[in-house]
VEXNUTOR-979371 format. One record per residue (C-alpha): residue in one letter; z, y, x; residue number from 1. Coordinates in Angstrom, 1 decimal. Each point is the difference from the previous one (the first is absolute). Example, Ala and Ser with C-alpha at 12.3 -4.5 7.8 and 13.67 -1.06 7.14 Angstrom:
node residu=A; w=7.8; v=-4.5; u=12.3; num=1
node residu=S; w=-0.7; v=3.4; u=1.4; num=2
# end
This chain:
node residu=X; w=42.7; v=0.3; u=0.8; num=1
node residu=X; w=2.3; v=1.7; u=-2.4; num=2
node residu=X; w=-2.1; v=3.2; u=-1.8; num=3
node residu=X; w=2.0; v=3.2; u=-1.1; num=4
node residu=X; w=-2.9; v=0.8; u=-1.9; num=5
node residu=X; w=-2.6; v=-1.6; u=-1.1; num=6
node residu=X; w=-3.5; v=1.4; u=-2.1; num=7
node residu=X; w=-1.8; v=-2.6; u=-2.4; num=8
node residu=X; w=-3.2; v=0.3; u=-0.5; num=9
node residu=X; w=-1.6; v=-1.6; u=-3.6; num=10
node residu=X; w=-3.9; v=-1.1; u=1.5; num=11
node residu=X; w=-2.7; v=0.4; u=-2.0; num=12
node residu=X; w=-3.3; v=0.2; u=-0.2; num=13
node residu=X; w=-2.8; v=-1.0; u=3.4; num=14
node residu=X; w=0.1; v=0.5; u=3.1; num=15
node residu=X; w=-0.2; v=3.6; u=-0.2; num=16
node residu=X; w=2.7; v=0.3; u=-2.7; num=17
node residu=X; w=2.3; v=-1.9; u=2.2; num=18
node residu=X; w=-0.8; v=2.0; u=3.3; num=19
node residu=X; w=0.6; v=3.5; u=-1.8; num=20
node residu=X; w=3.6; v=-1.7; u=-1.9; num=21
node residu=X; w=1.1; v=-1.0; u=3.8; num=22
node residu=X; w=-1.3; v=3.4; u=1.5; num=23
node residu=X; w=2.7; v=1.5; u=-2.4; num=24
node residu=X; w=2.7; v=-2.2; u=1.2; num=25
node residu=X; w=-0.4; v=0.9; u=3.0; num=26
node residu=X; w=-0.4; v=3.5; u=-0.4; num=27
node residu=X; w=3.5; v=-0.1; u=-2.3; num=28
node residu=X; w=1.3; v=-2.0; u=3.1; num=29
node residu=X; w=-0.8; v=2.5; u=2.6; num=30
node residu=X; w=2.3; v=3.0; u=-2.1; num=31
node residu=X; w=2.9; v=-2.7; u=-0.5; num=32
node residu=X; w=3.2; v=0.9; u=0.9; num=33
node residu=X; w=0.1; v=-3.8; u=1.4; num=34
node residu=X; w=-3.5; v=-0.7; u=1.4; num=35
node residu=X; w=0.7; v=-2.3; u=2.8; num=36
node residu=X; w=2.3; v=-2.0; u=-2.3; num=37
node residu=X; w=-2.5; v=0.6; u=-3.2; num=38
node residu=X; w=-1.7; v=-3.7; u=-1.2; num=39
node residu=X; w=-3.5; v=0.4; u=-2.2; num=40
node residu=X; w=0.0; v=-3.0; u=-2.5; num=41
node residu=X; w=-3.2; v=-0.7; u=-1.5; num=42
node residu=X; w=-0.5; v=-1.7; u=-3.4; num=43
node residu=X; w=-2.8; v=-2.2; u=-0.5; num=44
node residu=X; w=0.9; v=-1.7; u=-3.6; num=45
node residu=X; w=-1.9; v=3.0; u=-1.4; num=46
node residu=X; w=-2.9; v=-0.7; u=1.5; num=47
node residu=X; w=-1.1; v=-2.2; u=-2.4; num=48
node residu=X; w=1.4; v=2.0; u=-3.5; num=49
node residu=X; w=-3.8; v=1.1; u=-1.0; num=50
node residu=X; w=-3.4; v=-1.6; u=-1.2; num=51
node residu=X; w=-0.9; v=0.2; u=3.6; num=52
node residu=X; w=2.1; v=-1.2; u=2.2; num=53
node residu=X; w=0.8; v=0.5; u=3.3; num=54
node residu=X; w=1.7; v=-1.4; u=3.4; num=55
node residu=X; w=2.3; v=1.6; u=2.3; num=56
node residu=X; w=-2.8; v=0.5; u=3.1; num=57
node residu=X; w=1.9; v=2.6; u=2.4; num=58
node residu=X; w=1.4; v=-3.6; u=2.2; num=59
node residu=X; w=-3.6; v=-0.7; u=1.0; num=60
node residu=X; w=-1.1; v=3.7; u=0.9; num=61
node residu=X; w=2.7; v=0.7; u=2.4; num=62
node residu=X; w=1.6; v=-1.8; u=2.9; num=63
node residu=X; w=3.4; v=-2.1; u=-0.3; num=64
node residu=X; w=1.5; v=2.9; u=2.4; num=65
node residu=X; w=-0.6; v=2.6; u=-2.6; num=66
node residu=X; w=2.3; v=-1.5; u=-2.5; num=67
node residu=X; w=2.5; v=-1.0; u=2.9; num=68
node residu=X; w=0.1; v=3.3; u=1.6; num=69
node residu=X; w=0.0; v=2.2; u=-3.7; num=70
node residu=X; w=2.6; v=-2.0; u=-1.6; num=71
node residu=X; w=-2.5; v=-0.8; u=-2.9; num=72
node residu=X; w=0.8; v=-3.0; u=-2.4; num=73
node residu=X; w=-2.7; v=-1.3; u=-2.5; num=74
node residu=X; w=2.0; v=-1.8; u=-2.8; num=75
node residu=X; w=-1.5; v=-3.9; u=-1.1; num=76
node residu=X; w=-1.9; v=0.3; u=-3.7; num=77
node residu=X; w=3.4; v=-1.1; u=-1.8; num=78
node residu=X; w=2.5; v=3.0; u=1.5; num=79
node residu=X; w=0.0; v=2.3; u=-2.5; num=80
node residu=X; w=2.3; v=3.0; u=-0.6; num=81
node residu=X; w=1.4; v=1.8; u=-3.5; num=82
node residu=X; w=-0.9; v=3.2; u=1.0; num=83
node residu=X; w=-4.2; v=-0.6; u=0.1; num=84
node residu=X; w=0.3; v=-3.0; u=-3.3; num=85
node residu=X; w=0.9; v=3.3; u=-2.1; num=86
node residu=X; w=-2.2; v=2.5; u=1.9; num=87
node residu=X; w=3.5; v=2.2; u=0.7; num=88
node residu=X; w=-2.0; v=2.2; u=2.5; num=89
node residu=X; w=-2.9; v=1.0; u=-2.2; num=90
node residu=X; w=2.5; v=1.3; u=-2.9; num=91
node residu=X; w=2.9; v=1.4; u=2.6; num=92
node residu=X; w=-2.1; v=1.0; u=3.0; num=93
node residu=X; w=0.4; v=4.0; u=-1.1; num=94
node residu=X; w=3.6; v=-0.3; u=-1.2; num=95
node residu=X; w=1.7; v=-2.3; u=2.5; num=96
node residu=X; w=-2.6; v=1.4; u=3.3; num=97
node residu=X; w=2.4; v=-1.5; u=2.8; num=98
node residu=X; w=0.0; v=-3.3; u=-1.9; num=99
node residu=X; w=-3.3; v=-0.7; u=-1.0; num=100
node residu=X; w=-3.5; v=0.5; u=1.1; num=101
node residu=X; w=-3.5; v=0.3; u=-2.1; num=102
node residu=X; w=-3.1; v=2.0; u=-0.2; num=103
node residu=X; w=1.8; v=3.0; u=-1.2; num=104
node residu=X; w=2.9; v=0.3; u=2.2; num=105
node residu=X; w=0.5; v=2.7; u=2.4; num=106
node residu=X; w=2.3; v=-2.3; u=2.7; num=107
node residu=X; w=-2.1; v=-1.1; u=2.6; num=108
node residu=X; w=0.6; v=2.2; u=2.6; num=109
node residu=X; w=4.1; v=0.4; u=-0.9; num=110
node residu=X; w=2.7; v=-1.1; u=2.3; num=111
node residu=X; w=1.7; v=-2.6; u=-2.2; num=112
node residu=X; w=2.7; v=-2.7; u=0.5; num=113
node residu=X; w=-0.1; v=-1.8; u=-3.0; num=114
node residu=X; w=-2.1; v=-3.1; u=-1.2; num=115
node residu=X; w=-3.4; v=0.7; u=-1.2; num=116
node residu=X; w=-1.9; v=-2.2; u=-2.7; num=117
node residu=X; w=-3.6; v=1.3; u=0.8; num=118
node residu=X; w=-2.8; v=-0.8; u=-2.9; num=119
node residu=X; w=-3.5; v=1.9; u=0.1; num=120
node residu=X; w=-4.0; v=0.4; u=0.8; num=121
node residu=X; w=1.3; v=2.9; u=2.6; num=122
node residu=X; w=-4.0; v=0.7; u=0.7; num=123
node residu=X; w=-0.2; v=2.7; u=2.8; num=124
node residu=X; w=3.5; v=1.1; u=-0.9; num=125
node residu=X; w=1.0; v=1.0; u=3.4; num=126
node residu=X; w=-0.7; v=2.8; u=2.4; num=127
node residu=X; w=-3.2; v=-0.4; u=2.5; num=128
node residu=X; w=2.6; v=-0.1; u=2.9; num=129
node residu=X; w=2.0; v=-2.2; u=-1.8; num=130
node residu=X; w=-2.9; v=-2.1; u=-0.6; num=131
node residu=X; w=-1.2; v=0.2; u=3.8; num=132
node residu=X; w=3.6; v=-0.8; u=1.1; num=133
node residu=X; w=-0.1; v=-3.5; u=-1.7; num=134
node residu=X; w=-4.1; v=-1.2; u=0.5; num=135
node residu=X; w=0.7; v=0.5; u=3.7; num=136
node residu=X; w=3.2; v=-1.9; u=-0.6; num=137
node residu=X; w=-1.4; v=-3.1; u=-1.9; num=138
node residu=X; w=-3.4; v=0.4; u=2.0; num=139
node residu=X; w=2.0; v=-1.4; u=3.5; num=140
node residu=X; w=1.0; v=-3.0; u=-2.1; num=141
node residu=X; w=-3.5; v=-1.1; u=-1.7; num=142
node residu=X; w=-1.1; v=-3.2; u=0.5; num=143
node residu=X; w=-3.8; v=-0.2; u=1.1; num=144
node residu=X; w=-3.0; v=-1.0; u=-1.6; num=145
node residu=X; w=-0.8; v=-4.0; u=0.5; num=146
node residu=X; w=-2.6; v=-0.8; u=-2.2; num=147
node residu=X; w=-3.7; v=-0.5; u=0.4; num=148
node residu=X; w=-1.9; v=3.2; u=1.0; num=149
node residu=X; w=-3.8; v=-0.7; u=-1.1; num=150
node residu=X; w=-1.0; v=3.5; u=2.5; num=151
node residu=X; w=0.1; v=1.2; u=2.9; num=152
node residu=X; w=3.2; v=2.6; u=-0.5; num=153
node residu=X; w=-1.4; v=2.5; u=2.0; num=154
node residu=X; w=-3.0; v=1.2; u=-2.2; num=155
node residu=X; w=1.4; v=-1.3; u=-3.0; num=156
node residu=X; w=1.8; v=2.2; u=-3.2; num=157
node residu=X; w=2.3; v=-1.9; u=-2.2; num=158
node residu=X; w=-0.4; v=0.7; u=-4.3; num=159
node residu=X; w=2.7; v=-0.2; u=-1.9; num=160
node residu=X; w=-1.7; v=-0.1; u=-3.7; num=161
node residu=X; w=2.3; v=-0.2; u=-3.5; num=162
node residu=X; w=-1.0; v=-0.8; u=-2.7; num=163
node residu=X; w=2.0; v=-2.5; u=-3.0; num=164
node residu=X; w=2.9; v=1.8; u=-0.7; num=165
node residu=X; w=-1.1; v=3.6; u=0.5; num=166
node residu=X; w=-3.1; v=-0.7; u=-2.5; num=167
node residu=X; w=2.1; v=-2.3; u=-2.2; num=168
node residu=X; w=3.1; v=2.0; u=-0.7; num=169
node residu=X; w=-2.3; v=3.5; u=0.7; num=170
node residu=X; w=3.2; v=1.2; u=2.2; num=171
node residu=X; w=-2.1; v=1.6; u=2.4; num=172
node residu=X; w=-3.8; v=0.5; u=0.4; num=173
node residu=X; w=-1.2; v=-2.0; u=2.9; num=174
node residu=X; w=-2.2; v=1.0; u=2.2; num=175
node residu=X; w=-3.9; v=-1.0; u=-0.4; num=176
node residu=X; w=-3.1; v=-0.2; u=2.2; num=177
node residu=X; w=-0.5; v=3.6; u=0.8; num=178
node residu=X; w=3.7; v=0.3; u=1.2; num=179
node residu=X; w=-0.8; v=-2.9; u=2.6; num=180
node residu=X; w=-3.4; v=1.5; u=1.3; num=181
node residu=X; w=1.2; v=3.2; u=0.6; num=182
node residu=X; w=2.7; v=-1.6; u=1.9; num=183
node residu=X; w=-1.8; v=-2.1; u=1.7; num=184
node residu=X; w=-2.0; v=3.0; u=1.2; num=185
node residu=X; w=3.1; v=1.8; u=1.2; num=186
node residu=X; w=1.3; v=-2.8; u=1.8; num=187
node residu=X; w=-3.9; v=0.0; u=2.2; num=188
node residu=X; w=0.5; v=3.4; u=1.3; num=189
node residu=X; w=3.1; v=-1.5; u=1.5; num=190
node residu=X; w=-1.7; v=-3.0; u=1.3; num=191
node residu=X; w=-3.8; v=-0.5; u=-0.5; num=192
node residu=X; w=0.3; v=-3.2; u=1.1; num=193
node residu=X; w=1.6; v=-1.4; u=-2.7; num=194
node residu=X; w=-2.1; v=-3.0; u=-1.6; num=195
node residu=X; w=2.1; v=-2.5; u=-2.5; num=196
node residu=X; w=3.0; v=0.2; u=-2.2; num=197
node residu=X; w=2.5; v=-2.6; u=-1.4; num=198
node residu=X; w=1.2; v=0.9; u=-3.3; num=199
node residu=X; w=3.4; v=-1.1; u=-1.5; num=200
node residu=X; w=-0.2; v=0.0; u=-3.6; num=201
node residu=X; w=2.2; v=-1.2; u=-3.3; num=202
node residu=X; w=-3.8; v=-0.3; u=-1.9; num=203
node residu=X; w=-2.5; v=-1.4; u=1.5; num=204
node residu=X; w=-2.8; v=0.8; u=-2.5; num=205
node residu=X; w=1.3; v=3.5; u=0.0; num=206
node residu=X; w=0.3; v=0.3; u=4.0; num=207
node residu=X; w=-3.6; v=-1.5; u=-0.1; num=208
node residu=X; w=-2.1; v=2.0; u=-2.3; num=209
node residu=X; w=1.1; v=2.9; u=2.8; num=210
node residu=X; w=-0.7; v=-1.6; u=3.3; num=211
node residu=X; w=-4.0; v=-1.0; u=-1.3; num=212
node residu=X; w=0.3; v=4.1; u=0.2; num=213
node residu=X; w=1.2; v=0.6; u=3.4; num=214
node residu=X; w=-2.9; v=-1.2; u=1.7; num=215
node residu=X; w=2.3; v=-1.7; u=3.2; num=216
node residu=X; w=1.0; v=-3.3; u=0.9; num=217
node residu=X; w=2.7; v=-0.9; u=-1.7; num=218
node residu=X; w=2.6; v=-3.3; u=-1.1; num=219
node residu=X; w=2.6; v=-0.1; u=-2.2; num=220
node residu=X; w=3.6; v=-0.9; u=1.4; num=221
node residu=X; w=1.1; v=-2.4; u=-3.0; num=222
node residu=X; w=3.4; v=-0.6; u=2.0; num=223
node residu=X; w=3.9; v=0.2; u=-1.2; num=224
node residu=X; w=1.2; v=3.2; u=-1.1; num=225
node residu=X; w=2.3; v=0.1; u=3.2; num=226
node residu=X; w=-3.3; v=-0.3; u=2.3; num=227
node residu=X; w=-2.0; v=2.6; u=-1.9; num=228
node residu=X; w=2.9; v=2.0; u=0.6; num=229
node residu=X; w=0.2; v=-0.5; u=3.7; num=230
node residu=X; w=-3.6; v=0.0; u=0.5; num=231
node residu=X; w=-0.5; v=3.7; u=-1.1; num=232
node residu=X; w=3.2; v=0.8; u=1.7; num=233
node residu=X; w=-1.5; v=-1.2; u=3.5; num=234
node residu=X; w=-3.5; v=1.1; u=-0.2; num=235
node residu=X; w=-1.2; v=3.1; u=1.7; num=236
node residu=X; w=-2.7; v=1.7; u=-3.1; num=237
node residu=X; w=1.1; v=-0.2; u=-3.5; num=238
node residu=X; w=-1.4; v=1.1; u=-3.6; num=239
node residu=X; w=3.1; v=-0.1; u=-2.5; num=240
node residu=X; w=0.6; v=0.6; u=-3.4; num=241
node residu=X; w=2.3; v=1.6; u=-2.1; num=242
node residu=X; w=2.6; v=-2.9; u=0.1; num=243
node residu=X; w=3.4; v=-0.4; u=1.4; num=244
node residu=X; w=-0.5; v=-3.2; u=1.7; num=245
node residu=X; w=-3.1; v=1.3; u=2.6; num=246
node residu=X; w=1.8; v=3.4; u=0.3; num=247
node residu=X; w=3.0; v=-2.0; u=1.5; num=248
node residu=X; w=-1.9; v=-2.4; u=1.9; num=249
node residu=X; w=-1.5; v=3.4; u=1.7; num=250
node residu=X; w=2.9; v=1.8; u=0.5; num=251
node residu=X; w=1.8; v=-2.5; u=1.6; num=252
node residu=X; w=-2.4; v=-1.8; u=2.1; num=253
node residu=X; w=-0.4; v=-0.5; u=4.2; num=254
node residu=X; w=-0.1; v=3.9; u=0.8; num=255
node residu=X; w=-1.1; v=-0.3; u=3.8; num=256
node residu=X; w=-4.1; v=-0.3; u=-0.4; num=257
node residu=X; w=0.2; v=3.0; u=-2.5; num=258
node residu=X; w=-1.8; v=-1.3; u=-3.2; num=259
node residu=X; w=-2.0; v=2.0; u=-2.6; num=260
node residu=X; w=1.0; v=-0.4; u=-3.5; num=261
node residu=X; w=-3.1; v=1.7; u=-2.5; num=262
node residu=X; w=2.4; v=0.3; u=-3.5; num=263
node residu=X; w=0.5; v=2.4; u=-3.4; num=264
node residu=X; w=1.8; v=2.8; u=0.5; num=265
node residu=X; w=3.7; v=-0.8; u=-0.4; num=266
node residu=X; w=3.8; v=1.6; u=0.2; num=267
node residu=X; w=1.0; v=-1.8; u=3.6; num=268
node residu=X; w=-2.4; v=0.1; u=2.8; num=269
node residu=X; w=-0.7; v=-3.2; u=1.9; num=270
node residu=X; w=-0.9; v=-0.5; u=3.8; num=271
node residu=X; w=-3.6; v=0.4; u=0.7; num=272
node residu=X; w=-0.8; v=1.3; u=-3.5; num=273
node residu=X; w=-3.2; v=1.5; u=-0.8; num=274
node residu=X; w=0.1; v=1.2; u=-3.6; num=275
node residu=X; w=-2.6; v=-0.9; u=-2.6; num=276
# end
């Protein structure tokens, strides 16, 4: 298919990162001037540019049929492209706006025709709406959770504990014991039944010095990050942190059984949500 326009994307970052760089593709996409005809290219040779690094994930959370049907291309590790190798975005996002797209630019909702080179973090950037628009959008295209469930789903709540890089690089404070009781007792008004918990962690010893607290059955996932991912996406009671990868698994998970998210308080509201 020949493009008349077509928005690249520099990846990123984990699975968060890349879920909040492609919601703001699409969201440039949606104001194009050329939106049926508008491609999304998606770089992954950056993935791996930092002490940590990373894999393009997004072709194992969603469905072959989302990429077919959104006209989404994920570039192999060895495409790369001028524009990101000297970071044109970051230095002329506020000069050259209908050009190029970072943290600081002010295009995202502007009804463009040109090419856009698109190269930030973009954390909560958009409008609620906005944001609502595209987790019910990527939520129909999901795949679903097919690894081992140690529970019964029913009366079970699903952890998400971090813990290496937020106490390692001091980024953000994570969230400690009292933060998970609490939670734990907000999420028993809404079902007294509850009675175990599987928590996906990044640190083990970290995760586990909490859960001898929470007096409740409880297993560790110790699956792929992809897995982690999908199961707090499909499970009906969650406790989250602050972190960008459980807040997207949340947002855009199954939305017909109505889950209940306990999390911080935040700037976008999620489905279910009972603030902390």
């Amino acid at each position: 298919m020949l493009c008349q326009q077509i928005i690249h994307v520099r990846l990123s970052g984990g699975i968060g990162n890349q879920l909040f760089q492609l919601a703001v593709a699409l969201q440039i996409r949606d104001h194009s001037a050329n939106a049926p005809d508008t491609a999304i290219y998606l770089y992954t040779h950056y993935l791996n540019k930092y002490s940590s690094a990373r894999e393009c994930v997004l072709k194992s959370l969603f469905e072959p049929l989302f990429f077919r049907d959104t006209n989404i291309y994920i570039q192999p590790p060895w495409i790369t492209c001028g524009y990101f190798d000297f970071r044109f975005p970051r230095f002329f996002g506020g000069i050259l706006p209908s050009k190029y797209v970072s943290n600081n630019s002010r295009v995202l909702s502007l009804y463009v025709k040109a090419n856009i080179y698109v190269d930030g973090s973009f954390v909560w950037q958009l409008s609620q709406p906005d944001y609502d628009r595209i987790f019910a959008f990527m939520s129909s295209y999901l795949f679903s959770y097919c690894g081992k469930l140690s529970f019964n789903t029913s009366n079970t709540c699903v952890i998400h504990i971090r813990g290496t890089d937020f106490l390692q690089l001091g980024l953000t404070k994570p969230e400690h014991a009292h933060y998970y009781i609490r939670s734990l007792m907000k999420l028993r008004e809404v079902n007294p039944a509850l009675d175990a918990c599987q928590i996906v962690t990044d640190d083990i010893p970290f995760a586990s010095t909490i859960a001898r607290q929470l007096q409740i059955d409880c297993c560790f996932a110790c699956d792929t990050d992809v897995n982690d991912f999908l199961l707090l996406a499909s499970s009906m009671y969650r406790i989250i942190p602050a972190s960008s990868f459980s807040m997207w698994a949340c947002a855009i998970g199954p939305r017909s059984k109505k889950p209940v998210t306990v999390c911080p308080l935040q700037d976008i509201h999620l489905p279910g949500q009972i603030l902390f």
